[in-house]
PLY file of the C-alpha trace (Angstrom):
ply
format ascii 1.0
element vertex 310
property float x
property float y
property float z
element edge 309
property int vertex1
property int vertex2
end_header
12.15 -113.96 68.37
13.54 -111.05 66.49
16.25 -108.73 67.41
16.23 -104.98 67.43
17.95 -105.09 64.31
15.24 -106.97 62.67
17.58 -110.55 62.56
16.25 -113.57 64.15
19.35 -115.33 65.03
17.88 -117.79 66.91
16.01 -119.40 63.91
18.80 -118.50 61.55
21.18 -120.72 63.85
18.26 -123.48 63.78
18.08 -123.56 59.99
21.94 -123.56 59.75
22.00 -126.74 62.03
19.42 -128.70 60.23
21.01 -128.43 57.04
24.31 -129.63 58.32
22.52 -132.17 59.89
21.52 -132.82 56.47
24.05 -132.99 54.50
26.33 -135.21 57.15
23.95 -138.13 57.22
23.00 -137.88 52.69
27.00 -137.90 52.32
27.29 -140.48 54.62
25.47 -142.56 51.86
27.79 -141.79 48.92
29.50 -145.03 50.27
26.35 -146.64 48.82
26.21 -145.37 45.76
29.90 -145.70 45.21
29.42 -149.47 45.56
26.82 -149.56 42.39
28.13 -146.87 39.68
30.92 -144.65 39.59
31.43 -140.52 40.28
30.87 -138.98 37.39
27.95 -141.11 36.22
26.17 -140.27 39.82
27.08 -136.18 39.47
25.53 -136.65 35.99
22.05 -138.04 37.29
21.63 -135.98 40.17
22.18 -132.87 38.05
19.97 -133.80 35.94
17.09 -134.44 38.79
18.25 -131.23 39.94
17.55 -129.41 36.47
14.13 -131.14 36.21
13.24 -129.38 39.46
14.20 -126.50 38.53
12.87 -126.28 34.81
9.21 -127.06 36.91
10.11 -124.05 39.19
10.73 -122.00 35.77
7.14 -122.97 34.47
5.59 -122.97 37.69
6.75 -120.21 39.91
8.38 -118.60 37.40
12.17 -118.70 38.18
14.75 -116.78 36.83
17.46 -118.75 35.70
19.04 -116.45 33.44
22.31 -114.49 34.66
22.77 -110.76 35.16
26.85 -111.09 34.76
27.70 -114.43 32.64
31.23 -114.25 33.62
31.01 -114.32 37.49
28.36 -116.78 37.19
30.54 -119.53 35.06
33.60 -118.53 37.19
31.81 -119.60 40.35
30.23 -122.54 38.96
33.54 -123.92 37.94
34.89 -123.86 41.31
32.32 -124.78 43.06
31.33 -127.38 41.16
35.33 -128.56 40.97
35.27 -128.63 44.54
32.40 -130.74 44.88
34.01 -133.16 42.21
36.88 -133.31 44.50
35.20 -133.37 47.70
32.91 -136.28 46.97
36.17 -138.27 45.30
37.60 -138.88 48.37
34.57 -139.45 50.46
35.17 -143.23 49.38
38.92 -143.20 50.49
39.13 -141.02 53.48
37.12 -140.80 56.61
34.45 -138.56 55.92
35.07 -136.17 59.17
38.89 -135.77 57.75
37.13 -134.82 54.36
35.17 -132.44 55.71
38.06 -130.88 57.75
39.31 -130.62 54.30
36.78 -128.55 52.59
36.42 -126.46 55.76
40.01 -125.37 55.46
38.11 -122.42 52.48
37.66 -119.66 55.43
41.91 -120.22 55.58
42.26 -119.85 51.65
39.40 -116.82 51.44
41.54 -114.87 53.72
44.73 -115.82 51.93
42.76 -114.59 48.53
41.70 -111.67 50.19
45.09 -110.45 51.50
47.07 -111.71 48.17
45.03 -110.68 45.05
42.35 -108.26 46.38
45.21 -106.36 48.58
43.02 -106.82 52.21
45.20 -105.86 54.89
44.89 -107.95 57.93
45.39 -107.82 61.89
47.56 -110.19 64.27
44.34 -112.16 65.38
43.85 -113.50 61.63
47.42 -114.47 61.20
47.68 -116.01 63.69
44.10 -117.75 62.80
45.55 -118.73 59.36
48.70 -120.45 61.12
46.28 -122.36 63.55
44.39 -123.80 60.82
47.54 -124.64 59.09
48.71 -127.09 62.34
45.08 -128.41 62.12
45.54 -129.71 58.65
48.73 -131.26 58.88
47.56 -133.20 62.20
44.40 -134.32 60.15
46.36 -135.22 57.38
50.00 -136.48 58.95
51.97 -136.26 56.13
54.62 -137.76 57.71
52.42 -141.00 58.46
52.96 -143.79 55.71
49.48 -143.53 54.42
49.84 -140.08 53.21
49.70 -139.16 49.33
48.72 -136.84 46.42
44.77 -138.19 46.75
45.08 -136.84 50.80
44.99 -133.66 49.30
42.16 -133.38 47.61
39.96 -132.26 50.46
42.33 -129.16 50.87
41.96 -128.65 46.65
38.14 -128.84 47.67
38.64 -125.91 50.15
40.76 -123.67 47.61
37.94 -123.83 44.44
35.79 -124.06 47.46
37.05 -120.28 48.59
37.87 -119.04 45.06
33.88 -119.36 44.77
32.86 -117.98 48.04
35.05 -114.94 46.96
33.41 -115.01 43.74
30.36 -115.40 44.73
30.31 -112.13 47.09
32.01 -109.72 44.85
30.57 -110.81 41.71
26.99 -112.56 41.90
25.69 -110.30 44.96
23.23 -109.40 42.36
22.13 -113.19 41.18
19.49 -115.43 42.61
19.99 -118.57 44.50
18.16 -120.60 41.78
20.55 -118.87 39.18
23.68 -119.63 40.75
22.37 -123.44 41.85
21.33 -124.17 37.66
25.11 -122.69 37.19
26.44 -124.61 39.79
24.57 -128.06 38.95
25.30 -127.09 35.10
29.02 -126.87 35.66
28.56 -130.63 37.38
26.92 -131.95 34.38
29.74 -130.58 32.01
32.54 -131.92 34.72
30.64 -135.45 34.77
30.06 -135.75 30.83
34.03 -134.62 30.52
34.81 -137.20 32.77
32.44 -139.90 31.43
34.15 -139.66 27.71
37.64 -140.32 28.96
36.83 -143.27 31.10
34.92 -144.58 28.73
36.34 -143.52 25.49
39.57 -141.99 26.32
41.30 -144.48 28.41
42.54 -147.99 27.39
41.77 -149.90 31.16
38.97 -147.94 33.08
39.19 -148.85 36.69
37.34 -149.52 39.58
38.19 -146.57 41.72
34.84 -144.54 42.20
36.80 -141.30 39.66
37.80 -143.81 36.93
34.77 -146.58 36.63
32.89 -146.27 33.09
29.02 -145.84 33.14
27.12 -149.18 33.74
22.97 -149.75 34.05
21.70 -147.66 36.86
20.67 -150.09 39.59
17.38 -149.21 41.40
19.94 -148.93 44.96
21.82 -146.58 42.78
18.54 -144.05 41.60
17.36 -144.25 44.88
20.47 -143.19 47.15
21.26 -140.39 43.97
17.29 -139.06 45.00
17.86 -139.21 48.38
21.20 -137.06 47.28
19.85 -134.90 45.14
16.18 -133.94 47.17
18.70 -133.86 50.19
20.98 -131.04 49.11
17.98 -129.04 47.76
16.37 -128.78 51.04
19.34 -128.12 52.61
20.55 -125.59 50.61
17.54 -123.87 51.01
17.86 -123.90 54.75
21.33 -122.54 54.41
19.97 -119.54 52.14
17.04 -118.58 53.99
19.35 -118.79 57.77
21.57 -116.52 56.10
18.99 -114.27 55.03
17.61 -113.81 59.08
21.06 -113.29 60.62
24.66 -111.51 60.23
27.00 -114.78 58.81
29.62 -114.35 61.10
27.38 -115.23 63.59
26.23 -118.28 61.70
29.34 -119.13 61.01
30.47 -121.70 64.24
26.87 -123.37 63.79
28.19 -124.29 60.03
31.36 -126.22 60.94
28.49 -128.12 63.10
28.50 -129.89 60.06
32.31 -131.54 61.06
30.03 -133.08 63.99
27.22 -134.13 62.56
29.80 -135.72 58.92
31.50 -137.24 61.93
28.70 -138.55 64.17
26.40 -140.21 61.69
30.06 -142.00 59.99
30.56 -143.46 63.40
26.91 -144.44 64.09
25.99 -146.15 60.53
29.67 -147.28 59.71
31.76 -147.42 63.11
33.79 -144.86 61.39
36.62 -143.14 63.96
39.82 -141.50 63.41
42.79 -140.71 65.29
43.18 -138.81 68.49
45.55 -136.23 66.42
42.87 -135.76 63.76
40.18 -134.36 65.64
42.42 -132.31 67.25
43.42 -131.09 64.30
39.93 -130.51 62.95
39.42 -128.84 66.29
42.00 -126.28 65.15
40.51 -125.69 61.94
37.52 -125.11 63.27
38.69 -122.31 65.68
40.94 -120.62 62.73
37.83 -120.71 61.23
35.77 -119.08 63.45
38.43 -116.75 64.28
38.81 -115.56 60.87
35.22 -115.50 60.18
34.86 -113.12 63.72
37.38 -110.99 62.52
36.41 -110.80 58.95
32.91 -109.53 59.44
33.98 -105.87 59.33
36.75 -105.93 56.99
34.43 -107.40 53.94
35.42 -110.82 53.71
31.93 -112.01 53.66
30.54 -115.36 53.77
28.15 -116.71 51.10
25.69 -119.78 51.56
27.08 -122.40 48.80
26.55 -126.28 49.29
29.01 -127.95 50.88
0 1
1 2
2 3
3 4
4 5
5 6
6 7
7 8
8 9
9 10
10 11
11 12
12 13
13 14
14 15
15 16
16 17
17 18
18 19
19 20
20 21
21 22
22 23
23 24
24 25
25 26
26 27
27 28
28 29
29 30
30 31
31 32
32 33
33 34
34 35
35 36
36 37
37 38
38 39
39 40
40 41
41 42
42 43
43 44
44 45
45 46
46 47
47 48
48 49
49 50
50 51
51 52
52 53
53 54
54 55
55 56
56 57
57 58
58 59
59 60
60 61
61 62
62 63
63 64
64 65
65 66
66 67
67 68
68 69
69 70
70 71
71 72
72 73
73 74
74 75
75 76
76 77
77 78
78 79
79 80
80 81
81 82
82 83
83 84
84 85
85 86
86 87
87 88
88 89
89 90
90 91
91 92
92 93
93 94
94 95
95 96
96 97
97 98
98 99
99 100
100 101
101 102
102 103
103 104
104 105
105 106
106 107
107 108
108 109
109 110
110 111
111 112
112 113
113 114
114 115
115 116
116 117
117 118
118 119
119 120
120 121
121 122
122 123
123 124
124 125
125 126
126 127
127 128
128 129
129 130
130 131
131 132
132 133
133 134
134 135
135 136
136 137
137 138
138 139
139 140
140 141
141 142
142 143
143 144
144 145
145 146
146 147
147 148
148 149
149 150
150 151
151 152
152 153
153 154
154 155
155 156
156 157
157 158
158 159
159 160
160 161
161 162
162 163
163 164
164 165
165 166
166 167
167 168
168 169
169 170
170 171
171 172
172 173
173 174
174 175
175 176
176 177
177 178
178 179
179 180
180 181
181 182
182 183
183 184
184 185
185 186
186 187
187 188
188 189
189 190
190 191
191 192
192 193
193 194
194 195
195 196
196 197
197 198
198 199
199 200
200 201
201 202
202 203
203 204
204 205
205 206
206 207
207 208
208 209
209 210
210 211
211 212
212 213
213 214
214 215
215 216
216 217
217 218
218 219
219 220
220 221
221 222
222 223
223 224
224 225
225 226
226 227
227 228
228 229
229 230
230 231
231 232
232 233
233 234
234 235
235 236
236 237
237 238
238 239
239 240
240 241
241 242
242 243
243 244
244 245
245 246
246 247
247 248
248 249
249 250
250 251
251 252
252 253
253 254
254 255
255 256
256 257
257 258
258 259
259 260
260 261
261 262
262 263
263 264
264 265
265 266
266 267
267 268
268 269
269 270
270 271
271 272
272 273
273 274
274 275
275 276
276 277
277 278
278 279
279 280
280 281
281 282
282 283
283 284
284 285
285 286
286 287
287 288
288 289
289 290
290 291
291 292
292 293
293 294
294 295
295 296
296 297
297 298
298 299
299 300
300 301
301 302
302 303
303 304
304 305
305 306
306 307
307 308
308 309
């Protein structure tokens, strides 16, 4: 059904909920492929499935894969694709739902980015957003429990490059398409994931067995197909997230997104009997409203949103 305005919001929210529902359960399996080869050596072969599909789109359909703006473009990618580097690292040492909660803190750090560099001025209802989302991270994280340390945060590093490229991404690529920014965002993997395969492997005396710092071994056939699974996964739901975008205003898409908390969440505890702390999901409860909140709040004032994977 199709508003007066021409959106279909209805539909939009449906394609925004399958792809979270997507991309909870194919993270869920990182676990998996964590147990046969390590993280740079998986980033490299799924970019590289990636890039086959799209090099058959090039000849076939005849994408464009060329950018209109280089810099932008290779600004983005580098975030974005550092964020993913960081988010996937500690989906094999945190709890995926607290990971999540992590990289979910960008709408917090957009905002920030917005007010501090690009001079946005901003209303009560935003501050106060930003200091909600704040009180959700630390109960998520707990940084006064004893587990906490320097590897906690790299969900919240996810979220800033995360931001920086959602930023990016609406003031400088408006004019790029998807399959441009994905073969810049996939590109900027491969170069992260060949960077990190010559100093495990050349670089460092005692490579170890932590899923960032294990060398390249023989891809096992459990290994190719949970990286398939990964890589035919995010496609499809990337492409839900662009064309839901495309049928309705994003601030309005934006509380079916952080779905995505609940369905990370839901399919950890089903396949793995994964659970966390009563004071974790409250606190992802509050990052979720700042969220919202700011994203509500935003809509007018130009802080857009921009369909990236998460």
């Amino acid at each position: 059904m199709k508003a007066q305005d021409g959106t279909r919001p209805v539909l939009a929210a449906a394609h925004i909920l399958a792809a979270v529902t997507i991309l909870g359960l194919i993270d869920n399996f990182v676990r998996l492929i964590a147990a046969e080869a390590g993280l740079w050596q998986f980033h490299l072969t799924r970019s590289m499935m990636v890039a086959a599909v799209l090099l058959a789109g090039v000849r076939l359909a005849g994408w464009r894969l060329r950018p209109k703006s280089w810099g932008p473009v290779l600004l983005r990618s580098a975030c974005l694709s550092g964020a993913m580097v960081l988010y996937f690292s500690a989906l094999v040492m945190m709890p995926i739902a607290e990971v999540a909660a992590g990289l979910f803190t960008s709408p917090i750090f957009v905002l920030l980015i917005s007010v501090l560099v690009l001079g946005l001025r901003v209303g009560i209802w935003r501050v106060l957003a930003v200091g909600l989302g704040f009180a959700g991270v630390l109960l998520v994280l707990r940084p006064e429990a004893g587990s906490f340390s320097a590897l906690t945060l790299l969900p919240v590093g996810a979220g800033l490059l995360y931001a920086i490229s959602v930023v990016v991404t609406r003031r400088g690529c408006a004019d790029e398409t998807v399959m441009t920014l994905q073969a810049g965002f996939f590109g900027g993997l491969a170069l992260w994931s060949v960077l990190g395969a010559v100093v495990v492997n050349l670089i460092l005396a005692q490579p170890g067995e932590a899923f960032f710092s294990r060398p390249l071994v023989w891809p096992s056939s459990a290994f190719l197909f949970w990286t398939t699974v990964q890589a035919g996964g995010s496609l499809v739901a990337l492409g839900l997230l662009t064309r839901g975008y495309q049928m309705a205003e994003p601030s309005y898409l934006a509380v079916f997104e952080y779905c995505f908390l609940i369905s990370a969440g839901g399919f950890a505890w089903a396949l793995w009997g994964e659970t966390l702390a009563p004071t974790a999901y409250a606190g992802i409860a509050l990052i979720v409203v700042s969220g919202v909140v700011i994203g509500l709040r935003s809509n007018d004032a130009g802080v857009g949103r921009q369909a990236v994977e998460p």
